[in-house]
MIVEXGU-369590 format. One record per residue: residue in one letter; x, y, z of N, C-alpha, C in turn. Coordinates in steps of 0.2 Angstrom, whole numbers, always signed. Layout:
REM MIVEXGU-369590
- type:n.u:n.v:n.w:ca.u:ca.v:ca.w:c.u:c.v:c.w
- a:X:Y:Z:X:Y:Z:X:Y:Z $
...
This chain:
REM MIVEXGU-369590
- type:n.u:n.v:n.w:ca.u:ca.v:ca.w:c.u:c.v:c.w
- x:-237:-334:+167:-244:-337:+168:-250:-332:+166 $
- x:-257:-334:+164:-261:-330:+163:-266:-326:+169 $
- x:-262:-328:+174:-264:-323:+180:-263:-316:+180 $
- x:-252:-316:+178:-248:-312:+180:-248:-308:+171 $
- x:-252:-311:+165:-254:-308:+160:-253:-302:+161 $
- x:-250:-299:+155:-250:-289:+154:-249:-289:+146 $
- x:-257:-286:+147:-260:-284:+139:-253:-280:+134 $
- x:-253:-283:+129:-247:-278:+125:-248:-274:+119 $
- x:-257:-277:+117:-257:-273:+109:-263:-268:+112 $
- x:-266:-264:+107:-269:-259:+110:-279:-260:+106 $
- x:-278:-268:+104:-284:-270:+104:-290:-267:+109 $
- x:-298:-266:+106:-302:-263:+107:-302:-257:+112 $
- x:-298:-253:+112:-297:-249:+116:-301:-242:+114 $
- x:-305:-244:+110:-307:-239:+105:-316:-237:+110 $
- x:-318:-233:+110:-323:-230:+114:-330:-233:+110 $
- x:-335:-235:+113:-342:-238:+108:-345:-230:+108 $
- x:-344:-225:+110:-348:-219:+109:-347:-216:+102 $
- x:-338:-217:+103:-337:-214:+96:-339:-219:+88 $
- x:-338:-226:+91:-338:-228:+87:-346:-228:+82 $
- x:-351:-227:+86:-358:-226:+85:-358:-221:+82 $
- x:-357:-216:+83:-357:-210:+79:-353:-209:+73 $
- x:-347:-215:+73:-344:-213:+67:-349:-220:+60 $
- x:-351:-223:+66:-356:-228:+60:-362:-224:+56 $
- x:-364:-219:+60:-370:-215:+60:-369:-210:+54 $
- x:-362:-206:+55:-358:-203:+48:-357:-205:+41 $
- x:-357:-212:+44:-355:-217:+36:-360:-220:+32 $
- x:-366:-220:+37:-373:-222:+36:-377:-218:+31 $
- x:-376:-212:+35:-379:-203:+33:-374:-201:+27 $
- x:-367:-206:+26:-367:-202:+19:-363:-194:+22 $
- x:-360:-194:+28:-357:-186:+28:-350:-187:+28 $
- x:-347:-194:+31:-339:-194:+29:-340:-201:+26 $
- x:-334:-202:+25:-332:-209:+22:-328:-212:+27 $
- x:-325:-218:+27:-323:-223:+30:-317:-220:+34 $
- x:-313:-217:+30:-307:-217:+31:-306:-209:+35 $
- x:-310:-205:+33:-311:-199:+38:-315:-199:+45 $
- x:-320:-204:+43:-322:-206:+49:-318:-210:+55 $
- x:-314:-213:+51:-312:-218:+55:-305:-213:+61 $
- x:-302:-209:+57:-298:-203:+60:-301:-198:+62 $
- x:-307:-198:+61:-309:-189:+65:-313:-195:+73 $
- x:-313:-199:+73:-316:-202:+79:-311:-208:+83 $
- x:-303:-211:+81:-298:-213:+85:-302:-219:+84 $
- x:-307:-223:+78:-307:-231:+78:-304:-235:+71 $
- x:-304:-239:+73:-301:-243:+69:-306:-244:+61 $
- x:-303:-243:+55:-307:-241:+50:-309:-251:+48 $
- x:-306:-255:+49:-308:-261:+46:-312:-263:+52 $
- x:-312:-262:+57:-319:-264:+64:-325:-259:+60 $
- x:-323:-252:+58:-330:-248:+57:-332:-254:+49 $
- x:-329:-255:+45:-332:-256:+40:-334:-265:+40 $
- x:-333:-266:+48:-336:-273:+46:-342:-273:+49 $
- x:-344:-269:+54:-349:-266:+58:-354:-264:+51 $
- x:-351:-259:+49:-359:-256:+44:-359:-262:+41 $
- x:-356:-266:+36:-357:-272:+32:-362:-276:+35 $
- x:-362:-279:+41:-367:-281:+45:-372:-277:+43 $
- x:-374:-271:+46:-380:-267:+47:-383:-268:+40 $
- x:-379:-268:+37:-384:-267:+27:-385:-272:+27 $
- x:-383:-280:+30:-385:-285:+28:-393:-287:+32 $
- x:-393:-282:+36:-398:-283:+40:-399:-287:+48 $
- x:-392:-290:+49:-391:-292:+56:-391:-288:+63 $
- x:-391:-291:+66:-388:-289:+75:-382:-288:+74 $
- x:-380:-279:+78:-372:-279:+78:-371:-276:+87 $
- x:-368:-281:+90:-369:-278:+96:-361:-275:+96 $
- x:-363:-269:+99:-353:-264:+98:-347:-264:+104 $
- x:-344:-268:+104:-340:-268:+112:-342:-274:+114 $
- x:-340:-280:+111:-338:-287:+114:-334:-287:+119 $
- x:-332:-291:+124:-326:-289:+129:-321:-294:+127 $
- x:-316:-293:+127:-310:-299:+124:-309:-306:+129 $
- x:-306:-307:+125:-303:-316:+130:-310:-318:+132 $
- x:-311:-323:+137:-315:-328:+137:-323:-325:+139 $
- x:-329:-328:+138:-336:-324:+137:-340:-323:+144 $
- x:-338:-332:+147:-341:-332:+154:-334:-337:+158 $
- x:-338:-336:+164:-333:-341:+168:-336:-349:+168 $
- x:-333:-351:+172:-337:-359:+171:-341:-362:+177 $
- x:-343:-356:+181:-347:-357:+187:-351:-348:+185 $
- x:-357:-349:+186:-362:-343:+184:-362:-338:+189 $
- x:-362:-333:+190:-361:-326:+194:-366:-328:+201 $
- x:-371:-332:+201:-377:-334:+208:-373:-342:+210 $
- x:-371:-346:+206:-367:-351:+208:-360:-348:+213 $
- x:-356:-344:+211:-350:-343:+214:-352:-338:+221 $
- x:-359:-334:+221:-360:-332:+226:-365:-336:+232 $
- x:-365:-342:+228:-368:-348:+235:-360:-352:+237 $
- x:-357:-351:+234:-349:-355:+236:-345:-350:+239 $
- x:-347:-344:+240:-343:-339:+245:-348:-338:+251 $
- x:-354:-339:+249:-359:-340:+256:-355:-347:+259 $
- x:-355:-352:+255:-355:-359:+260:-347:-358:+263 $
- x:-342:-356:+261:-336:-354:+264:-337:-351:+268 $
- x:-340:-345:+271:-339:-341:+275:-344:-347:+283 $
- x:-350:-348:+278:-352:-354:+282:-350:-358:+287 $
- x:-344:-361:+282:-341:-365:+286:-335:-362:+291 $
- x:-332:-359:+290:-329:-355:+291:-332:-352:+300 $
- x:-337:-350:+299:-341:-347:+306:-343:-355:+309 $
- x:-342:-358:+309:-342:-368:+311:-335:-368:+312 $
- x:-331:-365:+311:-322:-368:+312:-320:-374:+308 $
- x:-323:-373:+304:-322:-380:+299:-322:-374:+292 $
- x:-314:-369:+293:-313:-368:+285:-311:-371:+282 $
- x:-311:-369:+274:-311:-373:+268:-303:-369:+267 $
- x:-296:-376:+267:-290:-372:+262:-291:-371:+253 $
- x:-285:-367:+255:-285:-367:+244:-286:-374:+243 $
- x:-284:-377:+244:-282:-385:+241:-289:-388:+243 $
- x:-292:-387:+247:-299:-390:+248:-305:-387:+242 $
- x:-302:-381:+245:-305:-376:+239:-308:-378:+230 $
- x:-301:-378:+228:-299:-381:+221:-302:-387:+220 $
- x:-303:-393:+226:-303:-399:+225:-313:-398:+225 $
- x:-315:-395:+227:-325:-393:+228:-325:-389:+221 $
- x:-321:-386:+219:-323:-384:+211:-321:-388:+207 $
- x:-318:-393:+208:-319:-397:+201:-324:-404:+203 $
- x:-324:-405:+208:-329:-409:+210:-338:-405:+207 $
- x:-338:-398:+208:-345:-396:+209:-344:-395:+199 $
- x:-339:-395:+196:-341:-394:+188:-342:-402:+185 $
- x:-339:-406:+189:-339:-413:+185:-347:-416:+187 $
- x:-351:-414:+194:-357:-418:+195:-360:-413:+193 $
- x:-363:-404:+191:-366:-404:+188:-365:-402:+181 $
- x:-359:-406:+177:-359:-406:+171:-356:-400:+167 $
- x:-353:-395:+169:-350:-390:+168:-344:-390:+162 $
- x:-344:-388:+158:-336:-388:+155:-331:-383:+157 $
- x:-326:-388:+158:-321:-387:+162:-314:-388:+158 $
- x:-309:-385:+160:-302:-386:+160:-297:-388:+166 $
- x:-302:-389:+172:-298:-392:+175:-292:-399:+175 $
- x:-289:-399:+180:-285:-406:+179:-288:-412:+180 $
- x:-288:-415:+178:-293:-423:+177:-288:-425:+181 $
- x:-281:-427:+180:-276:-429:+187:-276:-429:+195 $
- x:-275:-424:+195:-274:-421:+201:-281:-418:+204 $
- x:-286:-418:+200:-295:-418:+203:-295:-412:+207 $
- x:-292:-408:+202:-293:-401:+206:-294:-396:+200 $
- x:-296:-389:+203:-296:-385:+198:-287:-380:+200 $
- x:-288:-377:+195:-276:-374:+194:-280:-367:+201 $
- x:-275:-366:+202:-273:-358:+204:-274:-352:+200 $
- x:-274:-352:+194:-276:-347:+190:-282:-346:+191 $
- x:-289:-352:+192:-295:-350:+196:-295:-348:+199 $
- x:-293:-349:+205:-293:-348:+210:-291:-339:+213 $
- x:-287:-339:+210:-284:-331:+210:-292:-326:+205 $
- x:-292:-332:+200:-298:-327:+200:-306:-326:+202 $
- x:-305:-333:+206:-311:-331:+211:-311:-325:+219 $
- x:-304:-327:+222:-302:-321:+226:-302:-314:+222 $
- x:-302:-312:+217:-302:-307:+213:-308:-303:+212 $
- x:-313:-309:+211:-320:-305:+208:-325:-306:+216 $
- x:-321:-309:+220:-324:-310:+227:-319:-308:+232 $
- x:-319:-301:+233:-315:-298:+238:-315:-296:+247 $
- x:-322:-300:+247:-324:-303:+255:-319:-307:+255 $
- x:-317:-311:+254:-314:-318:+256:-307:-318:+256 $
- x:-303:-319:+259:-296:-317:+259:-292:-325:+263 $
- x:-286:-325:+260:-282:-330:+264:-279:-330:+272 $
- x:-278:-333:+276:-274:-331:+280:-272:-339:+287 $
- x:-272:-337:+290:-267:-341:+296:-271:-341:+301 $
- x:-275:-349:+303:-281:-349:+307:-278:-349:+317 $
- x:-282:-345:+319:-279:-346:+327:-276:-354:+329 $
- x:-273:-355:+332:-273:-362:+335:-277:-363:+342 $
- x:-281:-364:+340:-286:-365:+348:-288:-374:+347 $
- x:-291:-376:+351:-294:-382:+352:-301:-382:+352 $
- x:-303:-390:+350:-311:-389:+348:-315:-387:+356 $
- x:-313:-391:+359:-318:-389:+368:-317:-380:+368 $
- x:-311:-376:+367:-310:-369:+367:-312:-366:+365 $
- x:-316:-369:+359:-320:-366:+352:-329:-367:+355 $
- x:-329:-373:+357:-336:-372:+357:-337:-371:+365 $
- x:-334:-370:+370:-334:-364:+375:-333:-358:+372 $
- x:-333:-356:+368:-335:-352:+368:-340:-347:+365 $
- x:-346:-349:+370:-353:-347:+367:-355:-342:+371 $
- x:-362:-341:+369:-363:-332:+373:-362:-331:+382 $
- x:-364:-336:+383:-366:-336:+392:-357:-332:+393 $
- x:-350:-337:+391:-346:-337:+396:-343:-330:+390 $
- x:-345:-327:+384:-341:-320:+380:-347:-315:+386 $
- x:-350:-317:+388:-356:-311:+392:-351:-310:+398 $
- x:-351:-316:+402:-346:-316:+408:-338:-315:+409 $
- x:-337:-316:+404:-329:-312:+401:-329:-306:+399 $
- x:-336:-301:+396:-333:-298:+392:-335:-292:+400 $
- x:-342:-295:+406:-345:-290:+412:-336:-291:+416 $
- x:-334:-295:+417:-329:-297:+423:-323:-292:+419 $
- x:-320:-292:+412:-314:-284:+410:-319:-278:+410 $
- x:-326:-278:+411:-327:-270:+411:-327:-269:+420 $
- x:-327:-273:+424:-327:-271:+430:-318:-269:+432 $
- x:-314:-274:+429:-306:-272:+428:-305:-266:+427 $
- x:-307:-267:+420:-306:-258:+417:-307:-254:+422 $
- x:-313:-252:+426:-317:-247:+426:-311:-244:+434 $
- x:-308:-252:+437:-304:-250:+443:-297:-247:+443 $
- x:-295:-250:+436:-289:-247:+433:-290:-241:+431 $
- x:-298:-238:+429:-296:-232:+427:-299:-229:+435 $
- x:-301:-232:+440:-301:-227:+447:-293:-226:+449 $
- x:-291:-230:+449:-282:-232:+450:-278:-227:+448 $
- x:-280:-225:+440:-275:-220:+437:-277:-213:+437 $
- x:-284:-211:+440:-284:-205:+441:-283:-203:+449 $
- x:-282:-210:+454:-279:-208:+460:-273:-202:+462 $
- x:-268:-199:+465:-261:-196:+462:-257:-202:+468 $
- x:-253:-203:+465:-248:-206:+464:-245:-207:+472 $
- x:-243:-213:+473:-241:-213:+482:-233:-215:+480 $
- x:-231:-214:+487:-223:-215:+488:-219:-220:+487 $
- x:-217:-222:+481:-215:-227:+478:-207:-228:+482 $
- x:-204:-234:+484:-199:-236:+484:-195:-240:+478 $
- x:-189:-240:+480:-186:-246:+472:-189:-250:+472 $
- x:-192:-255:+475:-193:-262:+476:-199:-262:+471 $
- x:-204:-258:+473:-211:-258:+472:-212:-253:+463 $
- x:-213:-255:+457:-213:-251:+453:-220:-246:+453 $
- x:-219:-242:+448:-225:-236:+448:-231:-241:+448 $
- x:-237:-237:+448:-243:-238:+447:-247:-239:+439 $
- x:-241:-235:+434:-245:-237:+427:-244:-242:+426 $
- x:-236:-246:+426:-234:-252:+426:-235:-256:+427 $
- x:-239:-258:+434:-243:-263:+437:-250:-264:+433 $
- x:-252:-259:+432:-258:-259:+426:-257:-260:+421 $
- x:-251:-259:+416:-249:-262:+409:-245:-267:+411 $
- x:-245:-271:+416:-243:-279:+416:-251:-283:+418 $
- x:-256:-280:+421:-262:-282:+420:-265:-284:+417 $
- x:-264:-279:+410:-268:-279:+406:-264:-287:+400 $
- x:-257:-285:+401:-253:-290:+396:-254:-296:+398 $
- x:-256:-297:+407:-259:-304:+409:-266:-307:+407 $
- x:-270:-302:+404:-275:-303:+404:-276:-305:+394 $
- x:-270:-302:+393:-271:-304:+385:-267:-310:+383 $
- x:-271:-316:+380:-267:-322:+377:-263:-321:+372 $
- x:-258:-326:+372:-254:-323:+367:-253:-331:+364 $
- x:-257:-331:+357:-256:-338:+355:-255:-341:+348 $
- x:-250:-344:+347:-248:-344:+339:-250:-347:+335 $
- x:-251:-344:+331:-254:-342:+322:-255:-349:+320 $
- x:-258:-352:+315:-255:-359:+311:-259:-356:+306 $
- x:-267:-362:+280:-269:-358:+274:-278:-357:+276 $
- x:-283:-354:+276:-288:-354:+278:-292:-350:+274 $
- x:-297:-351:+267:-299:-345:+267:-305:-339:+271 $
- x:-305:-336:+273:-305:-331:+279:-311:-326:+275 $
- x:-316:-325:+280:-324:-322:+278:-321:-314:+279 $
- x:-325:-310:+279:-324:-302:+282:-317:-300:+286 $
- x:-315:-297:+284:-307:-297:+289:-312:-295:+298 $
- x:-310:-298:+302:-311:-295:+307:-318:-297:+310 $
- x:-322:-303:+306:-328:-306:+308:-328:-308:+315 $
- x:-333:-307:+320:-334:-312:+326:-337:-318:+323 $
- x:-333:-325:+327:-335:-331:+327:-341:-331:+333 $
- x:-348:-338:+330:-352:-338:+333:-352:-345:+331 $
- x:-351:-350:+335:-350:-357:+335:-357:-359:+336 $
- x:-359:-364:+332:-366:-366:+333:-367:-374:+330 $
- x:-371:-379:+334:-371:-384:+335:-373:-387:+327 $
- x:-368:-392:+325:-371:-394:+317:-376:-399:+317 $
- x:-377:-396:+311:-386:-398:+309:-386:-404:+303 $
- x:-385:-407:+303:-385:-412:+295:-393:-411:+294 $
- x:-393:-411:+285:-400:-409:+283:-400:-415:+280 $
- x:-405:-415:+281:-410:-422:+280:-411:-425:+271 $
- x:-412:-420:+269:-413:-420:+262:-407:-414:+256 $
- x:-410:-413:+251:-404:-410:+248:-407:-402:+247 $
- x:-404:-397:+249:-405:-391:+247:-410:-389:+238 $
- x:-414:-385:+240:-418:-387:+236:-419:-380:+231 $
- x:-416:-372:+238:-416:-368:+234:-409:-366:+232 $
- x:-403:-371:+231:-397:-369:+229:-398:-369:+221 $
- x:-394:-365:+216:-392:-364:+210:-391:-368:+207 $
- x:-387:-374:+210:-383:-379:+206:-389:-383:+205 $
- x:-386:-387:+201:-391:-394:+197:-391:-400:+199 $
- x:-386:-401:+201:-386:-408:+204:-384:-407:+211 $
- x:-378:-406:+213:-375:-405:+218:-373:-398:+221 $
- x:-375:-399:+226:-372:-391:+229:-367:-391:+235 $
- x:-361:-385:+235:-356:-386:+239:-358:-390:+246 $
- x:-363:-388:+250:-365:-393:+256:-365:-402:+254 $
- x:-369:-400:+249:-369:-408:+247:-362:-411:+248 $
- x:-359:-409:+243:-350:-414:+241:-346:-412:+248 $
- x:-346:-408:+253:-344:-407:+259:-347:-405:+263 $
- x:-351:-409:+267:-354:-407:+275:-351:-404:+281 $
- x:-353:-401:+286:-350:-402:+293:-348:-408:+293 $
- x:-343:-409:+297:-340:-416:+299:-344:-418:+305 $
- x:-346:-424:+306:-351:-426:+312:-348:-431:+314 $
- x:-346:-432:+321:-343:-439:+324:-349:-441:+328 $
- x:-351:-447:+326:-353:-452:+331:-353:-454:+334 $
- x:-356:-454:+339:-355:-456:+348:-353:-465:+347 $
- x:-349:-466:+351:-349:-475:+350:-349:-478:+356 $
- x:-350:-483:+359:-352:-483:+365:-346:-490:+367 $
- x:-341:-487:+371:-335:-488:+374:-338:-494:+378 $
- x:-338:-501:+376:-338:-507:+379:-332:-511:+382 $
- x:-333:-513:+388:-328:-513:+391:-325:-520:+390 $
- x:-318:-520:+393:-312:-525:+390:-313:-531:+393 $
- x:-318:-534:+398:-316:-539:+402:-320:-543:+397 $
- x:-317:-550:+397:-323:-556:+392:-325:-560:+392 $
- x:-330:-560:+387:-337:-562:+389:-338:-569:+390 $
- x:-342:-571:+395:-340:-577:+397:-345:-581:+393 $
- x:-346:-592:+395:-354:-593:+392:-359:-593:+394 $
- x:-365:-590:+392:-370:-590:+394:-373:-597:+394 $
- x:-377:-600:+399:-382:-607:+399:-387:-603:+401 $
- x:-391:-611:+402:-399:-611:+406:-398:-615:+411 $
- x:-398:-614:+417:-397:-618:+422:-403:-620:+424 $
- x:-404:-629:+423:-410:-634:+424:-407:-638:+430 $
- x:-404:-639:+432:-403:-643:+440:-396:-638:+442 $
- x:-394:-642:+447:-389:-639:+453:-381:-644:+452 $
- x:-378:-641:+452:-370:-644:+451:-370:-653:+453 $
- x:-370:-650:+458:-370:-659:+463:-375:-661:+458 $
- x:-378:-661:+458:-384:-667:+453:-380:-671:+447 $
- x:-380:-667:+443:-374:-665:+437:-367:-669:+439 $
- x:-365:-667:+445:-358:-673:+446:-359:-679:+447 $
- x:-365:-681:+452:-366:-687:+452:-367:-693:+444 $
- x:-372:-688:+440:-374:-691:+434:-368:-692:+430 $
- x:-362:-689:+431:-356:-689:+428:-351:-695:+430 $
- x:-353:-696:+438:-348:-702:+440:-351:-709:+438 $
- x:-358:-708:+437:-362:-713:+436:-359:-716:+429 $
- x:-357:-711:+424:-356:-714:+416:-349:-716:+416 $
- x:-347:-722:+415:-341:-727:+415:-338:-723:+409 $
- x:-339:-720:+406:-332:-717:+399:-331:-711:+402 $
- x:-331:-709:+405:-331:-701:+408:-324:-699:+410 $
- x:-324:-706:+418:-315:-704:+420:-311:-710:+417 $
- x:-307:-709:+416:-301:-714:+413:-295:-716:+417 $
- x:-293:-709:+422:-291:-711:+425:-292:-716:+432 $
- x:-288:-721:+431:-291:-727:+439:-289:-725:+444 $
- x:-284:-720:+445:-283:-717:+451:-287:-708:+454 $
- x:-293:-711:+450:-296:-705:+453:-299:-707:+459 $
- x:-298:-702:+464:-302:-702:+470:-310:-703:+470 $
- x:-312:-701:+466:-320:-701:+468:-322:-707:+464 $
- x:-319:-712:+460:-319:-718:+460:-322:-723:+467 $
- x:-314:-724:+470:-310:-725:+476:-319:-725:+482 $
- x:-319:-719:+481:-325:-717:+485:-329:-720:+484 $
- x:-333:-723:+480:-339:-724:+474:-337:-732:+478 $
- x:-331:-734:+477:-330:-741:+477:-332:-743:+485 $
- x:-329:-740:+489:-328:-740:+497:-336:-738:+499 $
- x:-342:-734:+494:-347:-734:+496:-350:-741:+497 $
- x:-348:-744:+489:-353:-750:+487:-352:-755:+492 $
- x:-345:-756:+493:-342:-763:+500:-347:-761:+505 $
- x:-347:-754:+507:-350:-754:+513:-360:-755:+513 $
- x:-361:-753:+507:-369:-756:+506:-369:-762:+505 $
- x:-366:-767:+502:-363:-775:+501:-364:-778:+508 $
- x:-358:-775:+514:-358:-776:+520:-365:-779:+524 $
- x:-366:-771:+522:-374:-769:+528:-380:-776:+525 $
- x:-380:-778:+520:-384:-780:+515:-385:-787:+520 $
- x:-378:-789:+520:-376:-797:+523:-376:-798:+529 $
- x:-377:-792:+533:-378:-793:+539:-384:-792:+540 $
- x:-388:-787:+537:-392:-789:+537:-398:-794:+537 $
- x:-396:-799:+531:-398:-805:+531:-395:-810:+535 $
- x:-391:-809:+538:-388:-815:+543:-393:-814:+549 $
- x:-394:-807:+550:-399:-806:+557:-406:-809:+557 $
């Protein structure tokens, strides 16, 4: 691969010092081409292409570097994309390789950059990559804690203040303990250093490891509340978009936990039930059953207003 490259010819390895002094000799008329080129270890067809130029009257700049001229992210671009990883990184929201790779070809396709990435796979290769960790030697691979979110944003200044006052008071008793001399220990009971190196191992967590790119080996994390910006970064390098842009903090929205019981229908209440059922027994298509009781009733009223009716008139 062109990572793992190892130069084999002995291309430009020639010194621009000498070389200038040997164009200067050839210029001035004291050697010729071929003595110059051996009394100063350069290459005689580079010196005579070199002076050809000068006589022509052009620009001869001496010591071009080989292989490719620039990269395809500019020297103040690459160092805003090692600011935003390390950024994010002190957020607990690191970027892996694969996230990595996948922000560089997204940041050269929107702001127009030529590239060799993979159009497939919508990534930029490993070979990049190895050589952005190369020319950027703060930033290093590695294997993030496994802690939890609540663990992480517990831990802010107040309870590192009150963690770190409560081990110096430890300490200070452990070190009154160990310059005490020593009392009459039994089998049962072990020494006093012991008791103190099983203190300290209770008091250290021991918690397992889980690709992450990683800021300053050895940086204190300082978790701090995310901020969505409002508009687009205005002093960043890029053109169109910049890493914050294509990848934010991640924000979860609050959602409001509506509960499971349901929902009934809502009326306007104009009169009172009983009114409502009366005007119900009154309409003749309503019940169809004849054996309804409140029929029955209805009928057993009416006889008895019939009754009352005729008695009354017989009096």
């Amino acid at each position: 691969m062109v990572r793992t490259y190892k130069k084999k010819t002995k291309r430009g390895e020639w010194s621009t010092d000498a070389m200038k002094t040997a164009i200067d000799k050839v210029l001035s008329k004291e050697m010729g081409y071929k003595k110059a080129a051996s009394a100063y270890t350069v290459p005689q067809t580079t010196l005579e292409r070199y002076i050809k130029k000068m006589k022509k009257g052009g620009e001869v700049t001496i010591g071009l570097p080989l292989g490719p001229k620039k990269t395809i992210f500019t020297p103040k671009e690459e160092d805003e994309i090692e600011a935003y990883l390390k950024y994010m990184e002190e957020r607990l929201f690191g970027l892996t390789t694969i996230e990595l790779r996948r922000l560089a070809y997204q940041l050269s396709v929107k702001n127009g950059k030529a590239h060799n990435f993979n159009t497939d796979k919508k990534m930029a290769g490993v070979d990049w990559l190895k050589g952005f960790l190369k020319r950027h030697q703060n930033l290093s691979i590695r294997k993030p804690e496994a802690t939890s979110a609540a663990r992480a944003m517990g831990f802010n200044k107040v309870a590192v203040i009150t963690t770190v006052s409560s081990t110096a008071t430890i300490s200070s008793h452990t070190e009154t303990l160990a310059t005490l001399p020593e009392a009459t220990t039994t089998s049962s009971t072990p020494p006093r250093t012991e008791l103190i190196a099983e203190c300290y191992e209770a008091l250290t967590p021991t918690v397992v490891k889980t690709p992450v790119l990683e800021p300053e080996p050895g940086c204190s994390y300082s978790p701090k509340p995310a901020i969505r910006a409002a508009c687009r970064d205005l002093t960043s390098s890029f053109e169109n978009a910049s890493p914050s842009d294509i990848l934010p903090i991640p924000s979860v929205q609050r959602t409001k936990n509506r509960k499971q019981n349901r929902r009934g229908k809502t009326a306007i209440i104009t009169s009172t039930p009983y009114k409502n059922e009366l005007e119900n027994l009154k309409k003749p298509g309503k019940t169809s059953n004849p054996n309804d009781p409140r029929l029955k009733r209805n009928a057993k009223n009416k006889q008895k207003t019939k009754q009352s009716d005729k008695t009354q008139k017989v009096q």
